[in-house]
VOPAGU-2260 file (C-alpha; in pm, 1 decimal, decimal comma):
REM VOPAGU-2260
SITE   aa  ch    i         X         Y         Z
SITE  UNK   A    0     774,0    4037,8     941,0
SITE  UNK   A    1     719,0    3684,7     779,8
SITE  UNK   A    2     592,0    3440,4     987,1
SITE  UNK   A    3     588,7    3137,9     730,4
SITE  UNK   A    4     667,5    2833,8     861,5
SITE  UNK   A    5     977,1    2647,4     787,4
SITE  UNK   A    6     821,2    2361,2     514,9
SITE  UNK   A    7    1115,1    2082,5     660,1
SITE  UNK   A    8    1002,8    2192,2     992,7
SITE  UNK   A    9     974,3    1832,3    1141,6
SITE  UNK   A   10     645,0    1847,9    1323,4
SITE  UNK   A   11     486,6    2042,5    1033,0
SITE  UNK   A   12     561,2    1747,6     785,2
SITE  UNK   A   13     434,4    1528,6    1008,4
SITE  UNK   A   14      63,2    1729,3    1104,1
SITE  UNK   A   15      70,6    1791,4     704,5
SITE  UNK   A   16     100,6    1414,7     633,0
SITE  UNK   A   17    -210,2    1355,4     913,4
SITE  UNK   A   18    -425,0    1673,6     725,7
SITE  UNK   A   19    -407,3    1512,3     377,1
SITE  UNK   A   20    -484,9    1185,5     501,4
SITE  UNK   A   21    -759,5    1323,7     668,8
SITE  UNK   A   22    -864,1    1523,1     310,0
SITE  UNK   A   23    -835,3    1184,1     108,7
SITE  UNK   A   24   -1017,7    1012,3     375,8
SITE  UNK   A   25   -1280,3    1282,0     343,2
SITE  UNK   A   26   -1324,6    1268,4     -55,1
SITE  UNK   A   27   -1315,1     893,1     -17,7
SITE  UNK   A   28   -1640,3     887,7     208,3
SITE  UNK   A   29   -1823,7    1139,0     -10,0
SITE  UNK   A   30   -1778,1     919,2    -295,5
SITE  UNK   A   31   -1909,7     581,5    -115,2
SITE  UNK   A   32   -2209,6     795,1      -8,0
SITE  UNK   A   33   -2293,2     881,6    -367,9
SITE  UNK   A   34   -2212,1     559,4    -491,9
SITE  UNK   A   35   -2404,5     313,8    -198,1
SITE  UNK   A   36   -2723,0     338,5    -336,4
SITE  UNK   A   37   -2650,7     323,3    -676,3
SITE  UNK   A   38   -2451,8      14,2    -586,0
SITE  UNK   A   39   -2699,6    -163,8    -422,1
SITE  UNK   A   40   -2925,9     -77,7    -754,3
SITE  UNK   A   41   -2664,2    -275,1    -940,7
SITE  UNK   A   42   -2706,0    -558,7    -703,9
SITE  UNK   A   43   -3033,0    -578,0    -762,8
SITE  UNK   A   44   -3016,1    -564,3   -1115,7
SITE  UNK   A   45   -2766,1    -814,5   -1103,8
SITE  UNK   A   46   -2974,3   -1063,2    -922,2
SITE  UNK   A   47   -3305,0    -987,5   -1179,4
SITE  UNK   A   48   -3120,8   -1039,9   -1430,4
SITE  UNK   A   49   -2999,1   -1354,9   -1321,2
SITE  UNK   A   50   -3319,0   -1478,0   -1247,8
SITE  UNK   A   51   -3477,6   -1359,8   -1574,0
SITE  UNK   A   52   -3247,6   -1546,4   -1716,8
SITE  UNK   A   53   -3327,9   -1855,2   -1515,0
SITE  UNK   A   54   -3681,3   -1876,4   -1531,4
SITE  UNK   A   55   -3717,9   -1775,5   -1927,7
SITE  UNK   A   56   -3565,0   -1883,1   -2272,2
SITE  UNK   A   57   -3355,4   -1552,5   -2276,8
SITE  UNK   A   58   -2982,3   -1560,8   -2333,6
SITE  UNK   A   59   -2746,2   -1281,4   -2322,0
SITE  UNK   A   60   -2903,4   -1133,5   -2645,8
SITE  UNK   A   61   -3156,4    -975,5   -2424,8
SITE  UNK   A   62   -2881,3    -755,5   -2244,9
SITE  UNK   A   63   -2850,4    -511,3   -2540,4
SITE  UNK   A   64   -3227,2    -455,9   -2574,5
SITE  UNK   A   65   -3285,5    -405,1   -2230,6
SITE  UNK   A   66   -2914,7    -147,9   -2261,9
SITE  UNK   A   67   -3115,0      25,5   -2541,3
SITE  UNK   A   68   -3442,2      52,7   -2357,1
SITE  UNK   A   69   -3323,2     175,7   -2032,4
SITE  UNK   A   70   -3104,8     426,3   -2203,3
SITE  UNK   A   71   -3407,9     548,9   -2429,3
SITE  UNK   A   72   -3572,7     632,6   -2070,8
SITE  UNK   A   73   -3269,8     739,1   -1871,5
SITE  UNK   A   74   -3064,5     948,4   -2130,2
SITE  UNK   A   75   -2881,4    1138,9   -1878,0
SITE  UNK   A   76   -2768,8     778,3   -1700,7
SITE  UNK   A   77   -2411,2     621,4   -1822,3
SITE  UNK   A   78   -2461,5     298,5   -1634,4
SITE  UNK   A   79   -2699,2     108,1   -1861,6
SITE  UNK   A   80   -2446,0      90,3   -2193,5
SITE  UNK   A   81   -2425,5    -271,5   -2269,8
SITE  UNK   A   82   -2109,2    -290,4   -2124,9
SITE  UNK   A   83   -2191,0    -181,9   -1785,5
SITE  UNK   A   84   -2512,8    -367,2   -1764,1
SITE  UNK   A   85   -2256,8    -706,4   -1873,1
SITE  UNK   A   86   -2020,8    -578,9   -1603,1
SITE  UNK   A   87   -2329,8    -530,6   -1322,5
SITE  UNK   A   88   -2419,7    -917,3   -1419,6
SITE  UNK   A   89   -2015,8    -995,1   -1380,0
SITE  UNK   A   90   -2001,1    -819,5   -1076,0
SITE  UNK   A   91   -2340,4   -1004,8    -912,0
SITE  UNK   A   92   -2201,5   -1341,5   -1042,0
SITE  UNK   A   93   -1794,8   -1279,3    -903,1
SITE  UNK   A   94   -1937,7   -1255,6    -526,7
SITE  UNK   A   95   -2172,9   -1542,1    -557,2
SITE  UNK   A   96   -1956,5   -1821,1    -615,9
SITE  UNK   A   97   -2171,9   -2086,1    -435,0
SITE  UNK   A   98   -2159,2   -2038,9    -102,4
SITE  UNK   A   99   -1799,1   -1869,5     -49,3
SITE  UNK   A  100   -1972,4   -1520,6     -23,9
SITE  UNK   A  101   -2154,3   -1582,1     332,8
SITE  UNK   A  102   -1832,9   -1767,7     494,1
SITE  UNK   A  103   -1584,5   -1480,3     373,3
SITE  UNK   A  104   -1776,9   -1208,9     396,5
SITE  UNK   A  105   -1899,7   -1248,3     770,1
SITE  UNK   A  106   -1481,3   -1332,4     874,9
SITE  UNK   A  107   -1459,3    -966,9     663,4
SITE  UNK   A  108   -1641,6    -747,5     846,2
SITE  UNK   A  109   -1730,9    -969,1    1169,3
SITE  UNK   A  110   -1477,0    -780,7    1332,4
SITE  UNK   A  111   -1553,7    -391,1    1247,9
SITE  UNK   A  112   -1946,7    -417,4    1264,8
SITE  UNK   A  113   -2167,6    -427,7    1539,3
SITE  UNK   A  114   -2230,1    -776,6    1660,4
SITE  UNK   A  115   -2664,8    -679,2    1544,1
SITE  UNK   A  116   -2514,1    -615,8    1181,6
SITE  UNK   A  117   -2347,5    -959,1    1206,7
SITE  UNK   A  118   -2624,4   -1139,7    1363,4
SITE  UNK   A  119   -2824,9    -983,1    1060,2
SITE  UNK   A  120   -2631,0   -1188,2     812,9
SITE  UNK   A  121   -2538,3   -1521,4    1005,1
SITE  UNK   A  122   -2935,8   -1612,9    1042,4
SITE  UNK   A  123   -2982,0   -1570,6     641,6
SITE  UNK   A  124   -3055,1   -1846,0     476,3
SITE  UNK   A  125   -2722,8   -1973,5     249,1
SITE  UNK   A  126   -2677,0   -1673,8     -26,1
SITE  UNK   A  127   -2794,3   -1857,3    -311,0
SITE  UNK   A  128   -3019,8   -1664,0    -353,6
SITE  UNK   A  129   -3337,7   -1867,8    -427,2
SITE  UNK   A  130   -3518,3   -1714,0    -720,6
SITE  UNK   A  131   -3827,0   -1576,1    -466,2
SITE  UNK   A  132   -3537,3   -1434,7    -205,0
SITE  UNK   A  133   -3282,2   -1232,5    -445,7
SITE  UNK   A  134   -3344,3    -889,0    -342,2
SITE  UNK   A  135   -3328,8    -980,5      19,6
SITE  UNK   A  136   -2903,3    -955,7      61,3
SITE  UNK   A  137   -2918,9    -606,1     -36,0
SITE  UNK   A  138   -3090,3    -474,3     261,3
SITE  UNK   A  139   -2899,4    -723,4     482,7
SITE  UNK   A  140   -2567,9    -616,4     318,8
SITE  UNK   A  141   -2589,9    -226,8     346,3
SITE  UNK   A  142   -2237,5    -231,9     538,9
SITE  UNK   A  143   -2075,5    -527,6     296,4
SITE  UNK   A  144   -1742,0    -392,7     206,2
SITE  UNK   A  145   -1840,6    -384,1    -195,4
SITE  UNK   A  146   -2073,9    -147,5    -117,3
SITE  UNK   A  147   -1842,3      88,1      19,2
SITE  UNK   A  148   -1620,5     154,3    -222,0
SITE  UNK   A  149   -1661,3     282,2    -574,2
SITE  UNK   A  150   -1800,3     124,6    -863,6
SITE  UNK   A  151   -1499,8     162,2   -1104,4
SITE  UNK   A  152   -1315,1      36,5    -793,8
SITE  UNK   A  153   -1518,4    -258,1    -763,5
SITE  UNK   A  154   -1485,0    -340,4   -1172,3
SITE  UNK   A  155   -1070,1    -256,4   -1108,2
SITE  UNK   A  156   -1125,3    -572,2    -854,5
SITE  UNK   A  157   -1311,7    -831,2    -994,3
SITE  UNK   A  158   -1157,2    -796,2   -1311,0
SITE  UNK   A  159    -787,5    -811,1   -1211,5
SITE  UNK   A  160    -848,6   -1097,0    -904,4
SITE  UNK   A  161    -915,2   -1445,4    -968,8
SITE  UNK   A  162   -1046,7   -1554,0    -597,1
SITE  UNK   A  163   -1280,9   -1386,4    -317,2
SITE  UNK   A  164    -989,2   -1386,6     -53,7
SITE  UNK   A  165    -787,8   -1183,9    -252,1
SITE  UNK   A  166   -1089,1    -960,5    -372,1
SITE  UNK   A  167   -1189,1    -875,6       3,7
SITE  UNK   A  168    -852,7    -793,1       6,9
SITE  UNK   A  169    -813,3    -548,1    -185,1
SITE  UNK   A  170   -1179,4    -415,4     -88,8
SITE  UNK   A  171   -1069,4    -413,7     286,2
SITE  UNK   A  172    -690,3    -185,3     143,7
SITE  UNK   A  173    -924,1      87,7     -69,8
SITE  UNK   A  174   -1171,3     134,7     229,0
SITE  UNK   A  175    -873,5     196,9     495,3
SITE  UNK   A  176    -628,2     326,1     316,0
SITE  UNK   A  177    -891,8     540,6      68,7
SITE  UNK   A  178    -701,4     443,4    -227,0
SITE  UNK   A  179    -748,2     628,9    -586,9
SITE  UNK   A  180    -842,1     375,2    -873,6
SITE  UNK   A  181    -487,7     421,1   -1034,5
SITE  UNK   A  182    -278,6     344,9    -667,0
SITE  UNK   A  183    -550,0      22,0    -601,3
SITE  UNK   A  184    -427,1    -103,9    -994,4
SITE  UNK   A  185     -62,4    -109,5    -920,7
SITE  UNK   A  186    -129,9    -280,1    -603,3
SITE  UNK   A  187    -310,6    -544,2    -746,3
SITE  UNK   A  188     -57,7    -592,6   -1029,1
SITE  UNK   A  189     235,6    -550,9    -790,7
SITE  UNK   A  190      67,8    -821,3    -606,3
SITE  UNK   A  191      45,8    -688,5    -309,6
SITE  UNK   A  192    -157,4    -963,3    -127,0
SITE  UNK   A  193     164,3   -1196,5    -147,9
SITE  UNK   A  194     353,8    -947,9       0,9
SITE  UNK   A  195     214,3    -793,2     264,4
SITE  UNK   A  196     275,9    -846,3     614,8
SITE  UNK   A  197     553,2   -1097,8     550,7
SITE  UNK   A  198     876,8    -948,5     642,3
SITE  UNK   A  199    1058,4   -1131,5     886,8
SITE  UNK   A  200     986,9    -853,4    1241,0
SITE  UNK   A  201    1040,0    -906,4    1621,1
SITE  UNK   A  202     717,6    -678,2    1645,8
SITE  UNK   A  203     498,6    -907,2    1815,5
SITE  UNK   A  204     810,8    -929,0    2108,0
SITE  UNK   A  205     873,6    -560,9    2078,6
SITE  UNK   A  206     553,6    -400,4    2024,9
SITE  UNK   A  207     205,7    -383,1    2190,5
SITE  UNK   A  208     -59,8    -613,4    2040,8
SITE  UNK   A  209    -265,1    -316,5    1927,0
SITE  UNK   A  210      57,2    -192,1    1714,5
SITE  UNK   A  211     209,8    -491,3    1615,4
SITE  UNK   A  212     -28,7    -646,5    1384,7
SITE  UNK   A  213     -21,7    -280,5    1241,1
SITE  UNK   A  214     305,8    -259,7    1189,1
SITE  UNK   A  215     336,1    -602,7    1060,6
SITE  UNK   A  216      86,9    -534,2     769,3
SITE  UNK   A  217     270,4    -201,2     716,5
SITE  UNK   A  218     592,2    -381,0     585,8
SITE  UNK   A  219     628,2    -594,8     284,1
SITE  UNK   A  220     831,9    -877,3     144,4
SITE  UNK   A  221     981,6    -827,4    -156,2
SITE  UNK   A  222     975,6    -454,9    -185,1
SITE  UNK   A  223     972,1    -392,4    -603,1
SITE  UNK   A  224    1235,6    -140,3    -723,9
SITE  UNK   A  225    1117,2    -173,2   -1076,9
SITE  UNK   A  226    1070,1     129,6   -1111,3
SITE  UNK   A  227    1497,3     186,7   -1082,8
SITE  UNK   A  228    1728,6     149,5   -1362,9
SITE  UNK   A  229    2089,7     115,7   -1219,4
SITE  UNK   A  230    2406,1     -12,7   -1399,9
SITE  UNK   A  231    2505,4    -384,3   -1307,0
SITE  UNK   A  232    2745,9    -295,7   -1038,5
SITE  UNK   A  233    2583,9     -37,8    -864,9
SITE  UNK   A  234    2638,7      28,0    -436,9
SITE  UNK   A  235    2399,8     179,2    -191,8
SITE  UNK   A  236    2485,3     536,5    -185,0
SITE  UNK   A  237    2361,2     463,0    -574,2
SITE  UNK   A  238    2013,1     274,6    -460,9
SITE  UNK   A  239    1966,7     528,9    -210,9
SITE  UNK   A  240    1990,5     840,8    -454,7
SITE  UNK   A  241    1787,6     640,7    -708,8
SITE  UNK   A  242    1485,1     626,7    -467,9
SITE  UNK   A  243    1524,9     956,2    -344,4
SITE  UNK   A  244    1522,6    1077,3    -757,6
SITE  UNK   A  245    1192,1     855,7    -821,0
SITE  UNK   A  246    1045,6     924,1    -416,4
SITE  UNK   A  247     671,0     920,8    -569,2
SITE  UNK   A  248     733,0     578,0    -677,8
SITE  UNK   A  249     915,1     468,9    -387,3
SITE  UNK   A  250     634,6     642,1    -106,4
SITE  UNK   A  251     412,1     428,7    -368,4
SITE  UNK   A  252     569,9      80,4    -319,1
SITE  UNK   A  253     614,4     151,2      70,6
SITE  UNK   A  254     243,8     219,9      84,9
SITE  UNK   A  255       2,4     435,1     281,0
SITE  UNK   A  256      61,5     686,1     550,9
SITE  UNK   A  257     492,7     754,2     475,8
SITE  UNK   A  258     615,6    1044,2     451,0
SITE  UNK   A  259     934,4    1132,8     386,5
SITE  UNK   A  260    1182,1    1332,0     647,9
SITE  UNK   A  261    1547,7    1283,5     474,3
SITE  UNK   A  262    1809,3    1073,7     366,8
SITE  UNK   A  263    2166,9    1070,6     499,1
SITE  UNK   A  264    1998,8    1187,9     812,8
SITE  UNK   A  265    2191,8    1340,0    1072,0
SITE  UNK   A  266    2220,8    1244,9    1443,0
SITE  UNK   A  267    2487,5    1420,9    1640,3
SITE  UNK   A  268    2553,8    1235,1    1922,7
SITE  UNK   A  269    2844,1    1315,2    2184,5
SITE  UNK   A  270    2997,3    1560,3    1902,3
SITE  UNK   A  271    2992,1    1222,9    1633,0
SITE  UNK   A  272    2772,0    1237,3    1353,9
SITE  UNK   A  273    2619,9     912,2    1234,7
SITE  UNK   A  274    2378,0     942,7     949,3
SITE  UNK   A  275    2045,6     721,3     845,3
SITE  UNK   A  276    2001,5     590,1     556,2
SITE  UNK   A  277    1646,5     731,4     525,7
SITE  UNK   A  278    1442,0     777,9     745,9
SITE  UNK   A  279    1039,6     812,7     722,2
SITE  UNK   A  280     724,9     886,0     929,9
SITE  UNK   A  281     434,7     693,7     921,5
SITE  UNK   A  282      74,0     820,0     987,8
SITE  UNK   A  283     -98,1     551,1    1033,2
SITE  UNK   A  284     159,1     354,6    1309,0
SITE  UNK   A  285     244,2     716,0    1427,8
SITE  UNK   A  286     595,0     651,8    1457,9
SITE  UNK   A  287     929,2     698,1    1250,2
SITE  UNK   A  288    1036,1     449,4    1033,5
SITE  UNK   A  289    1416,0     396,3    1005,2
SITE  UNK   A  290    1532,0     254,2     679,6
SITE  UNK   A  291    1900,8      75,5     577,4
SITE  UNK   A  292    1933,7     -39,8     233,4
SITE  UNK   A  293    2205,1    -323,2     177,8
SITE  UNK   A  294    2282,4    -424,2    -154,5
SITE  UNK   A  295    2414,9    -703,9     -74,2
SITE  UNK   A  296    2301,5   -1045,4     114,7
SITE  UNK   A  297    2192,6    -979,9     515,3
SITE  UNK   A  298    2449,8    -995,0     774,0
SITE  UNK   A  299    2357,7   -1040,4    1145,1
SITE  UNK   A  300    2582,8    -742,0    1236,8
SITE  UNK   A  301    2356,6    -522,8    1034,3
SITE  UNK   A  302    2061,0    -519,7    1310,0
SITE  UNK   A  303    2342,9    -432,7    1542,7
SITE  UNK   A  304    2341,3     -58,5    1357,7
SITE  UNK   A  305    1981,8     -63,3    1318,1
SITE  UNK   A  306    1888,0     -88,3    1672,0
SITE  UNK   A  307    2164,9     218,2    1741,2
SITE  UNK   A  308    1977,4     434,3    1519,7
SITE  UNK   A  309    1602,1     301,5    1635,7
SITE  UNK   A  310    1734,5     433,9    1989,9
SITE  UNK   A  311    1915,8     732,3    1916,2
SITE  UNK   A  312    1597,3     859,3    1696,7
SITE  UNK   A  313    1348,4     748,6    2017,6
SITE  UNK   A  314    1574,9     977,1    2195,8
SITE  UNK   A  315    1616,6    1278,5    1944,8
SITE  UNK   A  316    1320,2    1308,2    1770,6
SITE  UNK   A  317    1006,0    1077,8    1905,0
SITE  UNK   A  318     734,7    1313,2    2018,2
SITE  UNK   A  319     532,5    1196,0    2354,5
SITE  UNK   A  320     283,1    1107,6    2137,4
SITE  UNK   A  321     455,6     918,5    1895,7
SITE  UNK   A  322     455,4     539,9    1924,1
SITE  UNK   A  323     822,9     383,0    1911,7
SITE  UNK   A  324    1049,0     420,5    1643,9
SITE  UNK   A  325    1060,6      70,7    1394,0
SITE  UNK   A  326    1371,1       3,4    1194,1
SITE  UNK   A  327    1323,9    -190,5     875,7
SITE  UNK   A  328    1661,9    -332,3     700,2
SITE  UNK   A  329    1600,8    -411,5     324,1
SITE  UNK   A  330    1865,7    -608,9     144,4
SITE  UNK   A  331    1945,4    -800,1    -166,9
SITE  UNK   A  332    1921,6   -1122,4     -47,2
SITE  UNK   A  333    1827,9   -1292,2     309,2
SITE  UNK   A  334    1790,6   -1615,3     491,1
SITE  UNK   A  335    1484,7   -1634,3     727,3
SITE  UNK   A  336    1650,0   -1842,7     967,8
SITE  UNK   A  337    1975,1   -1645,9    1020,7
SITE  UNK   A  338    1708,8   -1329,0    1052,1
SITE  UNK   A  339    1564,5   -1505,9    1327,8
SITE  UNK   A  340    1862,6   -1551,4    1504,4
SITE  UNK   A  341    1968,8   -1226,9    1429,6
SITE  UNK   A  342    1673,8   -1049,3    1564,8
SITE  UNK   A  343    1598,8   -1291,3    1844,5
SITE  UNK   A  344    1753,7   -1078,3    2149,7
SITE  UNK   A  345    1681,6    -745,2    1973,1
SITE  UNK   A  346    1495,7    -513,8    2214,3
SITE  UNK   A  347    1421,2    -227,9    1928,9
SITE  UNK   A  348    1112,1    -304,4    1675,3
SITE  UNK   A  349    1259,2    -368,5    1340,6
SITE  UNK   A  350    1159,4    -598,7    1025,1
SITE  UNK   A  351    1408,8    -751,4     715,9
SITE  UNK   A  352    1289,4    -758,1     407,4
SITE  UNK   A  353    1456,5    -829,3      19,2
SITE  UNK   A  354    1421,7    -583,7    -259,5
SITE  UNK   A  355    1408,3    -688,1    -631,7
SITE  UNK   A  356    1553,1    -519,3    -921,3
SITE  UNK   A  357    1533,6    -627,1   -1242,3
SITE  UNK   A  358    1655,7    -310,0   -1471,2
SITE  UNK   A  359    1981,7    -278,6   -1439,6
SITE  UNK   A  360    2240,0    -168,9   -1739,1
SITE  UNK   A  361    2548,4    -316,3   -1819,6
SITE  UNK   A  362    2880,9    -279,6   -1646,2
SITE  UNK   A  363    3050,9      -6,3   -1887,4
SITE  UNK   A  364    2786,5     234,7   -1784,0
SITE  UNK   A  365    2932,9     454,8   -1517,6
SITE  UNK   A  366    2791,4     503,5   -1155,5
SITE  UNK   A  367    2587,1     845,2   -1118,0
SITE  UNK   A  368    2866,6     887,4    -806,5
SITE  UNK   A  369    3218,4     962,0    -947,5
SITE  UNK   A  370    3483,8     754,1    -863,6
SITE  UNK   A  371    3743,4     852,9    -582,2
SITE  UNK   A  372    4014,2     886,0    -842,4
SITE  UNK   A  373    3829,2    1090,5   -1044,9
SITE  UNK   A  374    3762,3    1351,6    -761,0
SITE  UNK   A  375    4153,4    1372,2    -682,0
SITE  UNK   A  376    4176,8    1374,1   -1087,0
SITE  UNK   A  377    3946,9    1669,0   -1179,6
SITE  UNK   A  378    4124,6    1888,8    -843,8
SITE  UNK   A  379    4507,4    1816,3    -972,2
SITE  UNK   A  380    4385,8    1922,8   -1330,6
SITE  UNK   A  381    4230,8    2235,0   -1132,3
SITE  UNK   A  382    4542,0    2328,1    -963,7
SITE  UNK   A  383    4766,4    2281,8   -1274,1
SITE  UNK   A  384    4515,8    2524,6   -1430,6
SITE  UNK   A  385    4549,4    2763,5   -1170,5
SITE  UNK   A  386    4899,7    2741,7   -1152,8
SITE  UNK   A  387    5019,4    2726,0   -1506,2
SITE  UNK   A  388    4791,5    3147,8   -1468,4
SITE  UNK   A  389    4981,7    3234,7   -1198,7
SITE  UNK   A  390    5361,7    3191,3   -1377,0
């Protein structure tokens, strides 16, 4: 007798979804650990070199013969090629931009370390790091976020960011969210750190503090559909099935901890069926997400719907330890004020956010969804067929 589990057994996608977050989390953390004190190496080669440099007549020449010495001793090594040893200088130089280091990094992590760790780094002296004092921020920065994450990670970062707030940034996303070097490039070049957290939401009226600012961060605005090419006139039950067909993409663009349950969900309620859009559960906010895709521009009624199906899922499928449901309505096109308005007497958690799509072919290309008329087309050809056998 089989005892296999169903695989689109509800509560088995969702404990999946927690175990590999728990796996990625795991190989994330073995990673740092291997990487932390070679890191903090780099650091201080970073800072010798920099003060070689200072106090001598040496240029930049003198990085390939110290690349060529180094790798004469340390054969088995691969982090003293000239490139790498340019890149460790790089990296030193990127997070000490005068004096920007010390202010950002202690509003970083003042709030996840110990207030001892914090102390540690307030009462340094300004991180200039005066030529007799440069090794010193390595001790004092064991738990700095840079030193947490991998070193290709860390090159990904300073070479794709042009500021220390939106480096942190994307430091402070790979640490939580343990993200793989590919995942942390596309959400730099997706520009993720214009998006995030700025959906228009009634979560801080709706939700706890502690989940709120959560859930907030969890949504975006735009979401990018780039990855879709749909003809020119396309409708939702299109979009809809386009996602669904590229899903890695789309979990992707909605980010960490979603996993997907179904689209055209089904909710029987007093013998009617109504049907989600799509509809999602997220790890990290440990609730269901409810998604409606508009292709079109917002309408206030359309929150109206949402908060049905928010309810009706809190109802039918929450778990007692699932937080509440969250609806989020993405559209073509909205206006932040009529949002407002709209979502103003809302009781249900949801955000509104915009989608863009920019591949889209032109209007003689036919939908992927036939036509009406030719359904009712193909089935009178079928029964002339069938008839025209019988005479």
């Amino acid at each position: 007798m089989s005892n296999l589990v169903d695989k689109n057994n509800i509560g088995y996608k969702k404990w999946l979804v927690e175990l590999k977050a728990k796996v990625r989390s795991a190989q994330l953390k073995a990673a740092v650990k291997v990487n932390t004190e070679l890191l903090k190496f780099y650091w201080e080669l970073g800072a010798e070199i920099m003060e070689k440099q200072e106090n001598s007549s040496w240029g930049d020449g003198f990085l390939k013969q110290l690349s060529n010495d180094l790798t004469d001793e340390f054969p088995e090594m691969k982090g003293f090629s000239h490139r790498n040893i340019k890149y460790i200088k790089q990296w030193y130089l990127f997070w000490n931009q005068g004096n920007i280091i010390r202010q950002q990094a202690v509003a970083q992590i003042g709030e996840q370390k110990s207030q001892q760790v914090v102390d540690g780094i307030t009462k340094q002296p300004d991180l200039q790091f005066e030529n007799t004092k440069r090794q010193q921020p390595v001790a004092q920065f064991d738990e700095f976020p840079i030193f947490q994450i991998p070193w290709g990670h860390n090159l990904v970062i300073i070479s794709k960011t042009n500021s220390i707030e939106k480096a942190l940034f994307y430091v402070q996303k790979t640490i939580e969210n343990g993200l793989s070097r590919n995942v942390l490039v596309h959400q730099i070049e997706s520009d993720l750190f214009s998006r995030a957290g700025k959906a228009v939401s009634n979560f801080s009226k709706t939700l706890p503090d502690s989940q709120s600012d959560l859930a907030q961060q969890t949504l975006k605005d735009p979401y990018n559909f780039d990855f879709l090419t749909l003809r020119n006139k396309y409708d939702e039950r299109e979009l809809e099935n386009a996602l669904i067909k590229n899903i890695t993409d789309f979990l992707l663009e909605l980010g960490e901890g979603f996993s997907y349950v179904g689209k055209q969900y089904k909710l029987t309620i007093d013998n009617e069926d109504f049907y989600i859009d799509l509809l999602f559960y997220n790890i990290k906010l440990h609730s269901y997400v409810v998604i409606e895709l508009k292709t079109g521009k917002f309408k206030p009624e359309y929150t109206g719907k949402l908060n049905f199906y928010i309810s009706a899922v809190d109802d039918l499928l929450k778990g007692k330890n699932d937080n509440p449901t969250i609806g989020l309505l993405i559209c073509k096109e909205k206006k932040k004020t009529i949002v407002e308005y709209a979502l103003r007497d809302i009781s249900k958690p949801m955000g509104i956010s915009e989608y863009q799509l920019t591949k889209l072919l032109p209007d003689e290309y036919k939908s992927t969804l036939p036509a009406i008329e030719e359904i009712e087309r193909e089935l009178e050809e079928r029964e002339d067929k069938n008839g025209a056998g019988d005479e």
